[in-house]
C-alpha positions, 0 to 999 in steps of 0.5 A: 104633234108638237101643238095642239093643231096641224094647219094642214089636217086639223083635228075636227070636234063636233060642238052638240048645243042647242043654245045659239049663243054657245055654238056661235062662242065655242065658234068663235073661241076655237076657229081661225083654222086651229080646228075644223067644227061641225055643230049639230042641235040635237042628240039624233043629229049628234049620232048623225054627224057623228058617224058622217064627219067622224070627229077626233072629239066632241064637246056635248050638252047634256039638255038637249031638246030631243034625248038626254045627253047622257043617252046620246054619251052611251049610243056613241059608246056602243061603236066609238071611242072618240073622246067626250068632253061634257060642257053642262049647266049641271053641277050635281056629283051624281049628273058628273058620275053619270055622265063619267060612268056612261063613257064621257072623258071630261066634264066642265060646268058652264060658264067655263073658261076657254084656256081650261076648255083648251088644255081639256082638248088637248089633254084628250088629243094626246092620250089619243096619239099615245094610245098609238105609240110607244107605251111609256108615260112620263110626266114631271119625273114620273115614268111608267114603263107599260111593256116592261111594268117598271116604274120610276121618279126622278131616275129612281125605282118605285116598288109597286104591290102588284094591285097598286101598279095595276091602279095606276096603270089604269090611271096612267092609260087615261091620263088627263081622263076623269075615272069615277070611283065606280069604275075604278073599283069594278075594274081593279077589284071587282063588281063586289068591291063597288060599295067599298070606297075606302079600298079605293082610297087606302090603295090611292093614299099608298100609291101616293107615298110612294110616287109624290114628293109631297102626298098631301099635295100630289102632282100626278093624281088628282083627286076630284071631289066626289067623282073619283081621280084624274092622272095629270096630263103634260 
């Protein structure tokens, strides 16, 4: 996919809002044929249209009328893994961890801006491609070698402690993806590690020294505030 459209197939998002005036702006702002958009007003008719139109991702609302969003977030998980994108008032640490830990992708505060809302998509669009292609990450110099468990910057060769590779391979594989520090942890160390943060954030500081040009301003993993980390996308 050399953009983040294909005129002939285009991808489909499925827009979840009860507010009138966002549905008719997210309309405006991604039609013109560069997407194929499905509304739905409520959490039942999410799961509905859900099943029906099979969407390639969906930009959902947390407050909706009939179920909460994140409850909506995790009967979508129980049978899908489309890609979630969160577009909510909501602008508590706790609400975006909930939402993360329920199984959505992203998470945006409104109002947003519809560039940002575009890479999102399209960030989410490309790791879906590259789960079905050839496991190698490369991004600005980094290259991780997902078969063969290698790992370079800028044609040289990172040596890894086997706990860090497995951090990052995880960070790698979700790339573009916000991960929360919770699952992080129960997935490299263990549902025990879950009240230990600062293992998390020793391993992260480690992995960055030995990948980032500059640890105090890295390039491939973000940190996003109070939630958890985010491998950078192309």
């Amino acid at each position: 996919m050399t953009d983040e459209t294909d005129m002939a197939n285009p991808p489909r998002i499925l827009v979840v809002d009860d507010e009138t005036a966002i549905r008719r702006f997210l309309r405006t702002a991604l039609g013109g044929g560069a997407f194929s958009l499905h509304e739905a007003e409520t959490g039942h008719a999410a799961l509905a249209a859900a099943a029906v139109a099979r969407p390639d991702i969906i930009l959902l609302d947390l407050g909706l009328p009939d179920m909460d969003g994140i409850e909506v977030i995790r009967l979508i998980r129980e049978w899908s893994p489309v890609p979630i994108i969160v577009l909510s008032v909501r602008e508590r640490e706790t609400d975006k961890v909930a939402a993360l830990d329920a199984g959505a992708d992203d998470y945006l505060t409104k109002p947003f801006g519809i560039a940002e809302l575009l890479a999102r998509i399209r960030a989410s669009l490309r790791r879906t491609l590259q789960e079905a292609s050839e496991p190698v990450f490369r991004l600005e110099g980094l290259e991780v070698d997902l078969v063969h468990r290698k790992v370079s910057v800028d044609g040289r060769d990172v040596q890894l402690t086997p706990t860090e590779y497995e951090l990052l391979r995880l960070l790698v594989t979700h790339a573009g993806k916000v991960l929360t520090h919770g699952r992080i942890l129960k997935r490299i160390w263990g549902i025990g590690y879950l009240d230990q943060p600062h293992v998390l954030r020793v391993n992260i500081s480690n992995l960055r020294r030995k990948i980032e040009a500059d640890p105090s301003r890295p390039r491939y993993i973000r940190t996003e505030p109070g939630v958890g980390y985010r491998m950078m996308g192309e």
